[in-house]
N, C-alpha and C positions, 0 to 999 in steps of 0.2 A: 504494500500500500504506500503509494506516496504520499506526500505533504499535503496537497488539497485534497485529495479522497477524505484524510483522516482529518480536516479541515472541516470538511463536509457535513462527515461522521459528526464531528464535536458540538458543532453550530448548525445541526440541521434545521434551527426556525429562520437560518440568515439567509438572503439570498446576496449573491457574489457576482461581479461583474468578472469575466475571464477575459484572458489574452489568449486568442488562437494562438495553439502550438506551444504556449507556454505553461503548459500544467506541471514540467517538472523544475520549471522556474520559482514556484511559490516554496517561500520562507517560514511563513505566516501569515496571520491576519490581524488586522485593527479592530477590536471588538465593540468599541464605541462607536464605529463608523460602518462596518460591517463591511470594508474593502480587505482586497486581500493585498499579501505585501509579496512584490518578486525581488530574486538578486537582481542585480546589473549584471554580476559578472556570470551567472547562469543563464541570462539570455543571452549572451554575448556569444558566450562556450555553444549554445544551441544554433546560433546562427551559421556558426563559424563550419560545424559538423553536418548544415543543410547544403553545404558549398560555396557561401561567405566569402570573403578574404577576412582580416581582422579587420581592415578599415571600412570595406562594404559595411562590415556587420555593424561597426559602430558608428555610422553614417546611420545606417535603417534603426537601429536602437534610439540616435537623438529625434532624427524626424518622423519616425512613424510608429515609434512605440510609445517612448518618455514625451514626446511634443504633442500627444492625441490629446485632447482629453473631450471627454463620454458623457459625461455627468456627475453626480455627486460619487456614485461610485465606481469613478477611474480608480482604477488599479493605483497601490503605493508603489515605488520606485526603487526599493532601497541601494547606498551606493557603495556595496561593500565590499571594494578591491584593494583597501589597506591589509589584508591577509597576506 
């Protein structure tokens, strides 16, 4: 089970806005908000593996992932490549 399944599972009265293709990007979730949180650096890693370059992927990450935004419940971002 990954991360949003058990997501899912935990918060079954939330409903979640998704990022196509990105179910093994989630982290987390904001429970007061009921958005879900993805790495940067696991959508990054997913792009890269669809046939990406690294800079395609981080071009399509700022403008069409991180630059969307959906409504109240966009997707969180989180930016966590100081690991």
């Amino acid at each position: 089970m990954n991360n949003l399944e058990t997501i899912i599972e935990i918060a079954s009265d939330s409903e979640f806005l998704k990022a196509d293709g990105l179910d093994d990007a989630v982290i987390g979730y904001d429970d007061t908000s009921d958005r879900l949180i993805y790495s940067m650096t696991k959508v990054i890693d997913i792009l890269i593996t669809e046939g990406l370059t690294e800079e395609e992927a981080l071009d399509h990450y700022y403008y069409n992932v991180h630059g969307s935004y959906v409504g109240e419940k966009t997707p969180i971002w989180c930016y966590d490549y100081f690991n």
